[in-house]
C-alpha positions as CSV (number, residue, x, y, z in Angstrom):
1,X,-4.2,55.8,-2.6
2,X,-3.3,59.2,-4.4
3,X,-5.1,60.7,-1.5
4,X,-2.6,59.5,0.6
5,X,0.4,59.6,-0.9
6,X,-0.6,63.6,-0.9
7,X,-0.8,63.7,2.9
8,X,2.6,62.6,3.0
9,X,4.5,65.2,0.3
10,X,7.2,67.2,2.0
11,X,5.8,70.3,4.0
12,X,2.6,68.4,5.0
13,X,2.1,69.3,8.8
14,X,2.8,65.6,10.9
15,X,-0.5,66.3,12.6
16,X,-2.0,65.9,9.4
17,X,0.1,62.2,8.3
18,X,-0.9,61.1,12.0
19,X,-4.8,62.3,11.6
20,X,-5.0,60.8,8.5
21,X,-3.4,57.4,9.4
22,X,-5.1,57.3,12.6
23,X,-8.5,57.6,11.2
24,X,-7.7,54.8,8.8
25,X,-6.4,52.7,11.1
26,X,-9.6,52.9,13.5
27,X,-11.7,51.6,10.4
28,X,-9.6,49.1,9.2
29,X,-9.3,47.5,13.2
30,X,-12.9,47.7,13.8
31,X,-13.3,45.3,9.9
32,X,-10.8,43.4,11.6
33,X,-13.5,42.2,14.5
34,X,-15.7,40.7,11.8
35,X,-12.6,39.6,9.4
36,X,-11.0,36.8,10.7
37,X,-7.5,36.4,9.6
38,X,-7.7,39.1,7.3
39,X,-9.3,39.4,3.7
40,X,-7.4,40.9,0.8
41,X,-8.7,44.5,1.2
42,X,-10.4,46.0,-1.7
43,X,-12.7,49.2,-2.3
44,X,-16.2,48.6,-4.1
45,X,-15.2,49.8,-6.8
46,X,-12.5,47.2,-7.3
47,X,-8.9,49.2,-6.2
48,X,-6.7,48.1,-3.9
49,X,-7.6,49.8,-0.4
50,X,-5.2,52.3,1.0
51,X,-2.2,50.7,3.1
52,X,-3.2,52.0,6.2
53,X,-1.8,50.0,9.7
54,X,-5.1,48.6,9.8
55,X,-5.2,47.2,6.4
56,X,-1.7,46.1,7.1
57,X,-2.1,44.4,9.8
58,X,-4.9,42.5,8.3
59,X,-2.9,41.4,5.4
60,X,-0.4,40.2,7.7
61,X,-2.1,38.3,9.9
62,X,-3.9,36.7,6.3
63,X,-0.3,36.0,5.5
64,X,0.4,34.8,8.7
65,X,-2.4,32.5,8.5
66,X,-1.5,30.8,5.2
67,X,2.0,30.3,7.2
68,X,0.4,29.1,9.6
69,X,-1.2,26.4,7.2
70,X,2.4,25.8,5.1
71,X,3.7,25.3,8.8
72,X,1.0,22.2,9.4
73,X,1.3,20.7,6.4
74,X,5.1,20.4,6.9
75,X,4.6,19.6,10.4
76,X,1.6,16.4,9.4
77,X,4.4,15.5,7.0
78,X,7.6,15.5,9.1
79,X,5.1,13.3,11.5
80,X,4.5,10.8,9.4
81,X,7.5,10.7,8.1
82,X,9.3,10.1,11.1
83,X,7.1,6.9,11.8
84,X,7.5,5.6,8.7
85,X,11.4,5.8,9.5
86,X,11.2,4.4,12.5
87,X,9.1,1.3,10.9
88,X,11.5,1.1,8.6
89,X,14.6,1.1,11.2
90,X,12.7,-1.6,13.4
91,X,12.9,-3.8,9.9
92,X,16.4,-3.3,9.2
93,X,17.1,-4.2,12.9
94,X,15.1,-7.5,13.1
95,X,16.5,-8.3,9.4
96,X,20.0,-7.7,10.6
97,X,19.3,-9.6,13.4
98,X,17.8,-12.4,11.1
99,X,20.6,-12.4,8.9
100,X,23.4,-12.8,11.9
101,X,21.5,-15.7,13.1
102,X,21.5,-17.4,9.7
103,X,25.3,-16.5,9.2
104,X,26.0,-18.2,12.8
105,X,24.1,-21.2,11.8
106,X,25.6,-21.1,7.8
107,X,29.2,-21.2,9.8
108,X,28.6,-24.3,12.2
109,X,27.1,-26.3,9.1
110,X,30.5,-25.5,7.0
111,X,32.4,-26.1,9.8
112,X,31.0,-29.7,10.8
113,X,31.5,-30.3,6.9
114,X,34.7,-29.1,7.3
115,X,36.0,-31.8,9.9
116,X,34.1,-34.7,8.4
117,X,34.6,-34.1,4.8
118,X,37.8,-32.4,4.3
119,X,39.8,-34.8,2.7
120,X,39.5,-36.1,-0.8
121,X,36.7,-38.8,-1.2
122,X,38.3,-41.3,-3.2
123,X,41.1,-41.4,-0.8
124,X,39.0,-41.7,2.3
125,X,36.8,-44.4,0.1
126,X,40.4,-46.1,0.1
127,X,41.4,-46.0,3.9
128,X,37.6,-46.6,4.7
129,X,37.1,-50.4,6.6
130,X,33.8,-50.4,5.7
131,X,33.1,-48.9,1.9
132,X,29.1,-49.5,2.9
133,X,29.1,-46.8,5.7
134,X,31.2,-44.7,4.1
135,X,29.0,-44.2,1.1
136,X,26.4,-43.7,3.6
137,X,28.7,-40.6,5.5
138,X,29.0,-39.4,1.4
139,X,25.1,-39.1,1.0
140,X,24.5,-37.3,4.2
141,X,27.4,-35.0,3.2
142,X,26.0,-34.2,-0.4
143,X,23.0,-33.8,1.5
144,X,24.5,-31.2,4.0
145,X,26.2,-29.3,1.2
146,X,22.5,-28.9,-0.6
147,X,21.3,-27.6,2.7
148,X,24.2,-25.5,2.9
149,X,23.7,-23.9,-0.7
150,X,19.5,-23.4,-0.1
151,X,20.7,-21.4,3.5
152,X,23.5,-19.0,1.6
153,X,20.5,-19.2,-1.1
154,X,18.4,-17.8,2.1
155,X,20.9,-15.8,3.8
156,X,21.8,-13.9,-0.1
157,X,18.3,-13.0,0.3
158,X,17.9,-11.7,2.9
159,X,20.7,-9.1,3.0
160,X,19.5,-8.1,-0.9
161,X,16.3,-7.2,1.3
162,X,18.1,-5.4,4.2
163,X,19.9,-3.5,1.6
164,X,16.7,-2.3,-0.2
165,X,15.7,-1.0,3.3
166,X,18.5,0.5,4.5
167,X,18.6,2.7,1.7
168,X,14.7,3.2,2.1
169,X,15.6,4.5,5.4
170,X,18.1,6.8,4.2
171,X,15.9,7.8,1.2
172,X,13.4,8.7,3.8
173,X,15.4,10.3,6.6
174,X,16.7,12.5,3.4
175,X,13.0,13.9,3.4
176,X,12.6,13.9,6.8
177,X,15.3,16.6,6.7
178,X,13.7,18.2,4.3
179,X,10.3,18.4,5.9
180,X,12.0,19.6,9.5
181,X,13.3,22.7,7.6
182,X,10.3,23.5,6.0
183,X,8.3,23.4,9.2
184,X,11.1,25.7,10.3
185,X,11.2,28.1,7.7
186,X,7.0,28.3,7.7
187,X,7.2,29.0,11.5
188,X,10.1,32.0,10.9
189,X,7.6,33.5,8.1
190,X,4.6,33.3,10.9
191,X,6.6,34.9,13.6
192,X,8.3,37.5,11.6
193,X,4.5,38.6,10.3
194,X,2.8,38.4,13.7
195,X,5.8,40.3,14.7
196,X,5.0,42.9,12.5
197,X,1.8,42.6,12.8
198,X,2.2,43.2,17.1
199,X,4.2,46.4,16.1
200,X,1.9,47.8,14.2
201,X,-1.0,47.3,16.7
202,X,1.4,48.4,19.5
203,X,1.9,51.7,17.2
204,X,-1.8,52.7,17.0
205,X,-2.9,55.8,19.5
206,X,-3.7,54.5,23.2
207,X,-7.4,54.5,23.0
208,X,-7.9,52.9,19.4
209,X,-5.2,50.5,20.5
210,X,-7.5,49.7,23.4
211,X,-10.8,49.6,21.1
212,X,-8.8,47.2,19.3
213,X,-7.6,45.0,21.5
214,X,-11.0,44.9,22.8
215,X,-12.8,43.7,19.5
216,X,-10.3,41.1,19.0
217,X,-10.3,39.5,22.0
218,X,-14.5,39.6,22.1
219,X,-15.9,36.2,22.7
220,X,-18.3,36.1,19.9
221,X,-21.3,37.5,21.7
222,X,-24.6,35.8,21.6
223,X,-25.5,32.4,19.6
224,X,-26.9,32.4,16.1
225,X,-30.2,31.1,18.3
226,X,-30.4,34.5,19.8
227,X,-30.2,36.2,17.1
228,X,-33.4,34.4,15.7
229,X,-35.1,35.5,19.2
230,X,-34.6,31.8,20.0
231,X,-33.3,29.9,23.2
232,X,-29.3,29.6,23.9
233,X,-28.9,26.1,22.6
234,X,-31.4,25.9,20.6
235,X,-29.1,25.1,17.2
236,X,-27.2,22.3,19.2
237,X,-30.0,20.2,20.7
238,X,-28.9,17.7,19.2
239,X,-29.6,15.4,15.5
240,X,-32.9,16.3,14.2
241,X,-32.5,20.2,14.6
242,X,-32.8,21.9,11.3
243,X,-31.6,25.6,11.4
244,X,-32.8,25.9,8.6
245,X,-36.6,25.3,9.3
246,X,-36.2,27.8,12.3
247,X,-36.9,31.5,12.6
248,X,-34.3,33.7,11.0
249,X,-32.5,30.1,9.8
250,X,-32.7,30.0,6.4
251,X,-29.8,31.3,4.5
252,X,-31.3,30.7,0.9
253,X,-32.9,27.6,0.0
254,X,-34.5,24.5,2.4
255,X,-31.9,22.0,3.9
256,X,-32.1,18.5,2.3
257,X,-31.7,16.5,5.9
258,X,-31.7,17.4,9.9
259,X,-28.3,17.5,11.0
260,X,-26.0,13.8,11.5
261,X,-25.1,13.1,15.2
262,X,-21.3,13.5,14.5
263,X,-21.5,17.2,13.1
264,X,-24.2,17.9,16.3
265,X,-21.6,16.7,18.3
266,X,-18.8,18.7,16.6
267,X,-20.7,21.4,16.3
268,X,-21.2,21.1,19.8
269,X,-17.5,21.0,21.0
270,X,-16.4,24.0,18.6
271,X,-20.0,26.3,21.0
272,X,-17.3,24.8,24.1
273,X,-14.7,26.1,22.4
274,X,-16.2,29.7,22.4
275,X,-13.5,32.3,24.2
276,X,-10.9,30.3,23.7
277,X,-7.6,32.1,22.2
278,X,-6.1,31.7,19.3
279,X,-2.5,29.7,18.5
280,X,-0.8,29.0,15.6
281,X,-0.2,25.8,14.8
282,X,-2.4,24.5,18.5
283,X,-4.9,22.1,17.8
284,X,-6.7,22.0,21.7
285,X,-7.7,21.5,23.9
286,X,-7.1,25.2,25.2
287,X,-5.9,26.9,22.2
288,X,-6.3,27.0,18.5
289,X,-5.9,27.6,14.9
290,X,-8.6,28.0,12.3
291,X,-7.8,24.1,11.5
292,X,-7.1,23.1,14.6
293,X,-10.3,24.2,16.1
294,X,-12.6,22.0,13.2
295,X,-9.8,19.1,13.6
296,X,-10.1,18.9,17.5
297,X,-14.5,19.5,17.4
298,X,-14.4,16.6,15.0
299,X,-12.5,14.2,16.9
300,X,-14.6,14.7,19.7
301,X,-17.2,13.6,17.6
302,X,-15.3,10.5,17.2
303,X,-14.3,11.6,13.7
304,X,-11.0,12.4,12.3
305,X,-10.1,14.5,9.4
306,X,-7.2,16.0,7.9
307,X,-5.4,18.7,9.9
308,X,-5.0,21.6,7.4
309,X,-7.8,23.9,6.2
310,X,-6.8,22.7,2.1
311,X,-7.1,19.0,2.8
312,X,-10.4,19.6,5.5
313,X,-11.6,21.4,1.8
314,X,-12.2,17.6,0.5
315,X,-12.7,15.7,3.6
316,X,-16.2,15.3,2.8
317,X,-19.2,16.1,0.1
318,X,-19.4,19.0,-1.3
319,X,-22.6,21.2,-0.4
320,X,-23.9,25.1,-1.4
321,X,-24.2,27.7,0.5
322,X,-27.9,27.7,0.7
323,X,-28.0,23.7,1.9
324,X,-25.1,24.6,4.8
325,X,-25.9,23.0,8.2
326,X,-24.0,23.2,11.7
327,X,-21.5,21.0,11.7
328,X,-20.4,21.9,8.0
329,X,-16.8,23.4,7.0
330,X,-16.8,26.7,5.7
331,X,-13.4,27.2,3.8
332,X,-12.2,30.4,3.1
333,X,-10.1,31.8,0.0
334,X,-9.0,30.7,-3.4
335,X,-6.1,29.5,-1.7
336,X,-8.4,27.7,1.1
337,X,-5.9,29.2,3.7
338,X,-9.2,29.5,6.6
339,X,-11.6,27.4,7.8
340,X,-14.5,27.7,9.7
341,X,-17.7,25.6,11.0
342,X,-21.2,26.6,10.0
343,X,-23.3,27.2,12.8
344,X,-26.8,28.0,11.1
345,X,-28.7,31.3,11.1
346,X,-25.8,32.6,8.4
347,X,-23.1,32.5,10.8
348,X,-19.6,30.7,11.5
349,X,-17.5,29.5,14.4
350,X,-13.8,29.9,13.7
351,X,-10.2,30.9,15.5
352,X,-9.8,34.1,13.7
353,X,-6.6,35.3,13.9
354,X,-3.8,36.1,16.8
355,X,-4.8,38.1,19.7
356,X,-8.5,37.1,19.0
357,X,-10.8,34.1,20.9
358,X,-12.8,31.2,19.1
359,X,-16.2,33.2,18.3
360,X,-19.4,33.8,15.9
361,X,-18.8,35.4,12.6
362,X,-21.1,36.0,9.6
363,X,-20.4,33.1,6.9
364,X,-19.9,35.8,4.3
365,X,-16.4,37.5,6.3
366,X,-14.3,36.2,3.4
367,X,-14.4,35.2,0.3
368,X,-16.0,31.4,0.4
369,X,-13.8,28.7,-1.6
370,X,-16.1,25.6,-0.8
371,X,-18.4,23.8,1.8
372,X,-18.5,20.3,2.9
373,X,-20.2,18.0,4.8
374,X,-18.3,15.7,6.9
């Protein structure tokens, strides 16, 4: 860092600044091919890296990243929430519905009372011609008025419920709000950085802009197969493959099982998925974020798990590194802000970052938080 800050004193030639940050910025991009949403950059011997564009632009697209997974979280959130509103609106409606009806009926009962009963009973015992059906008219009116008291009993309940969920509904449309302008203020933060992050790239010389570009948008070369000397396909023939037990598998340790169905056939929709760009906050079927990517391979598999990279981090068991299989989730970071799927043969499928396609990367690119099995 001192180095640095040297090139750029007063009286230092610009050729000099410019070599200096050029040559920095040419290591940093090429990192950035196996770096997938940037790591926090740090020397071997434990400094902080020099700020160089390249190792700013891979902080920022880190930051944009966890942004990105802030944004999907509010988003799931503000989804829910909005049904849960409208379930709640569609009671209130058919309650206030309910309630009218009962009010209409209440009013016809009281008003039949009305014009039979509305004079004083011992006078209308007196003027009666026959005392016999007149008592009778009195018990069918004491029995109306009882069945008039249980409806208002009724009715008294039923707008003490409509209350309680009207102000559910306006409890929850409260956090609706809430969760709208969270999604909005977690996608300013992830334009702003990959804003930056675009100007920065856009700033490098022609040709290492062009040598970055190019890593970036690589497709992930061959399969982890190949690189064992083995067929294309090999890893994704379906349950019963073990990458582990194959050449140039085994990442530390024997795998306890062959590989479930559902993780073969995620694992085979993330290989589709190869080439594909990169999208924050996509989820397929032609773009993608690191969570997206693992959400959509998994519901092809007929299995649906959470859609950000913290909850996928518990969607399952927990496994180690050496008993990985394809199919398994890789997640990234103490803040488990990336995800990834294991593919066997130490390596990962992921959506790295903006500006780069769904490819292979080694399962050691970032920091590991945890593993699990679906």
């Amino acid at each position: 860092m001192a180095s640095c800050r040297r090139v750029a004193k007063p009286g230092s030639g610009r050729a000099a600044v410019w070599t200096a940050a050029s040559a920095a910025a040419v290591a940093s991009a090429a990192a950035l091919s196996a770096v997938a949403a940037g790591a926090e950059p740090d020397d071997p011997a434990g400094r902080p890296a020099a700020r160089s564009a390249g190792d700013r632009i891979a902080t920022l697209y880190a930051q944009a990243e966890r942004a990105t997974e802030r944004y999907n979280t509010a988003q799931t959130r503000t989804q829910a929430l909005r049904r849960e509103v409208d379930r709640i609106q569609d009671r209130v409606a058919r309650g206030q519905g309910r309630v009218n009806r009962m009010r209409v009926a209440l009013g016809a009962l009281a008003g039949g009372q009305y014009r039979t009963g509305g004079i004083d009973p011992g006078l209308a015992l007196l003027l009666s011609g026959d005392p016999a059906q007149y008592l009778d008219r009195a018990a069918t009116l004491e029995r109306i008025t009882s069945r008039q008291a249980a409806q208002l009993r009724v009715v008294q309940s039923a707008q003490r419920t409509l209350r309680q969920e009207r102000a559910e509904a306006a409890a929850k449309l409260v956090k609706l709000e809430h969760s709208r302008r969270a999604v909005a203020r977690h996608k300013r933060a992830v334009q702003h950085r990959l804003a930056t992050a675009r100007r920065l790239v856009n700033a490098l010389p022609p040709g290492e802009r062009e040598r970055y570009a190019h890593r970036a948008s690589r497709a992930g070369g061959r399969e982890p197969g190949a690189l064992a000397g083995l067929p294309p396909g090999t890893l994704s023939s379906g349950p019963g493959t073990d990458p582990g037990e194959l050449p140039g598998g085994r990442i530390g340790g024997r795998h306890a099982a062959p590989f479930s169905g559902r993780a073969a056939a995620a694992f085979g929709a993330a290989r589709a998925a190869l080439g594909l760009p990169y999208a924050w906050g996509h989820a397929g079927p032609t773009a993608f974020d690191c969570s997206g990517l693992t959400q959509w391979a998994y519901a092809h598999a007929g299995v649906a798990i959470p859609r950000t990279s913290q909850a996928q981090a518990h969607a399952g068991q927990p496994v180690p590194l050496s008993q990985a299989r394809p199919g398994d989730l890789v997640v990234y970071r103490s803040d488990a802000s990336h995800v990834a799927m294991y593919a066997g043969n130490g390596q990962v499928i992921h959506a790295p970052y903006p500006g780069a396609r769904v490819r292979y990367d080694p399962v050691d690119m970032l920091p590991i938080s945890s593993i699990t099995r679906v």
